[in-house]
C-alpha positions, 0 to 999 in steps of 0.5 A: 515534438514527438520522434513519429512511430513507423507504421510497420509491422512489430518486431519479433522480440517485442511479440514475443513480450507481448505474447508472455506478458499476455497483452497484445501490441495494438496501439492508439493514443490518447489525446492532450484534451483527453488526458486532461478529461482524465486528469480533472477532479470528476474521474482521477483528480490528479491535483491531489494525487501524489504518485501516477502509474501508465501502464501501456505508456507506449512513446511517452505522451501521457506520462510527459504531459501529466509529469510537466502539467500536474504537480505529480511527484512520481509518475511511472510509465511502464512499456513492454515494446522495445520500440515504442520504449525507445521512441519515448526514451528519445522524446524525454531527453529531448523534454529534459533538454527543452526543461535546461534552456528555461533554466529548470534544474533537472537530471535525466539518467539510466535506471540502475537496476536489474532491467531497462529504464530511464529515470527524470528528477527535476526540483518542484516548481514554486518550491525553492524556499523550500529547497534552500532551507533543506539544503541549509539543513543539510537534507536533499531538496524536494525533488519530482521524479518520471520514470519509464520502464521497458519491462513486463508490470509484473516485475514492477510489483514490489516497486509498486507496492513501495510507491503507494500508487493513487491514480493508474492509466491503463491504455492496454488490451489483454490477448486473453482473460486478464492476465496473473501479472495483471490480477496481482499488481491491481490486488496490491493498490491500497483503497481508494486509488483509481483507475482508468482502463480501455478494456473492461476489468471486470469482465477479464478478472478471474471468476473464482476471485472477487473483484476489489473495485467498484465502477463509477462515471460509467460511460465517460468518453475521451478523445483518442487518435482512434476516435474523437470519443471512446468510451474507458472504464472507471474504477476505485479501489474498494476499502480493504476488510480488517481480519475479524478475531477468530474464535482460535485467536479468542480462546488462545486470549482467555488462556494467557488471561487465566494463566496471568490469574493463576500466576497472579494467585500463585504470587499471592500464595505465601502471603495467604499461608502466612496469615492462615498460619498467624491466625492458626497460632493466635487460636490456639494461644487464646484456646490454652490461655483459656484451658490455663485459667480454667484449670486454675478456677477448678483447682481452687474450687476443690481445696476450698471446699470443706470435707466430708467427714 
């Protein structure tokens, strides 16, 4: 059972969150049949996927669903109300102990860094051979991780880069164009990961910045607490482009080959001295042996030659 959301109004603190982080606190869930819609091999294909990211992950559902039904091994939920944090972080201690009484082997505990958090490890199902041999070899076993963060997504940014996200829900509404967070840590998501968004990511991007997905299964609609069909968005991150060789890095390249060259023929030089000096030595040794026998024939010619008197 989910611990139930009082219907009043938000608390200050939690506004004010919302208020930098540029999103509004309006909320709305999306059904146990939607998700699976979500999910299947037509939109996000969480059967390939590794690593999922909730962003708006509100009390929790979507990500205890998708970590308990799929066979995801990380799936991050990210909330920036206090209360909604709350509520979820009270609906995973009550999954992590429902996951004890089947005799699942898994470990709920606060996140140790710098903000607020919660963080599951349970081992993969199915995969105790496998356990059993890492731990023979003296390697901790396989292990699938939820967590839930009460923060801002743009403080997570580095541990989304770490993550290699594949698939990303976005259950959010923007108070205003998208907000620089936002635009960041959608920047930072390797090619082909995909996303799921209620609002639309196109229009709220930055106009003087170009737009790094592409739109596919336009006009899917999924059952939510607020209507039985509502249509979200669909987006795959398009191939990062190589940086080309400028024409700087070209020019710089022909300069280290033609210094290489010079260098090379300067590693030659002695050798090249030594034959022309060879070479100079065996001339003139054949032009004096040749002066030489030359002379000789001209000496003998004058003494045998009879006189004129």
């Amino acid at each position: 059972r989910m611990p139930e959301i009082s219907n009043r109004y938000p608390e200050d603190r939690d506004i004010k969150a919302a208020e930098k982080a540029g999103t509004r606190l309006t909320y709305g869930e999306i059904h146990p049949k939607g998700v699976l819609k979500i999910m299947d091999e037509e939109h996000l294909d969480a059967e390939r996927a590794k690593v999922l990211v909730d962003i708006g992950s509100g009390r929790g559902k979507l990500a205890l669903q998708c970590f308990h039904q799929f066979n995801l091994s990380r799936v991050i939920g990210v909330e920036i109300s206090r209360e909604r944090y709350n509520i979820c972080k009270l609906a995973t201690e009550e999954y992590v102990q429902h996951c004890r009484r089947q005799g699942i082997r898994i470990s709920c505990e606060e996140n140790p860094g710098g903000f607020e958090g919660i963080i599951v490890k349970r081992l993969c199902p199915g995969d105790q051979k496998e356990n059993a041999e890492r731990k023979d070899s003296q390697c901790s076993p396989k292990v699938r991780t939820l967590e839930i963060y009460n923060v801002d997504v743009g403080m997570l940014k580095d541990v989304l880069v770490k993550a290699s996200v594949d698939i990303v829900v976005m259950d959010v509404a923007f108070s205003s164009p998208m907000p620089e967070s936002f635009v960041e840590i959608l920047k930072c998501f390797k090619s082909g990961t995909k996303i799921i968004s209620y609002e639309n990511l196109k229009s709220a991007w930055p106009v003087e910045k170009s737009f790094p997905y592409r739109q596919y299964a336009r006009g899917d609609r999924y059952m939510t607490s607020w209507k039985r069909g509502h249509e979200f968005y669909s987006w795959r991150r398009k191939p990062r482009k190589r940086k080309r060789r400028t024409r700087k890095f070209i020019q710089d390249g022909n300069k280290a080959k033609k210094s290489l060259e010079v260098s090379g023929a300067a590693h030659q030089t002695p050798k090249l001295h030594y034959l022309a000096h060879r070479e100079e030595d065996e001339n003139s040794s054949k032009s004096s042996t040749y002066s030489d026998s030359e002379n000789a024939n001209i000496c003998s010619t004058s003494t045998d030659a009879p006189s004129a008197e």
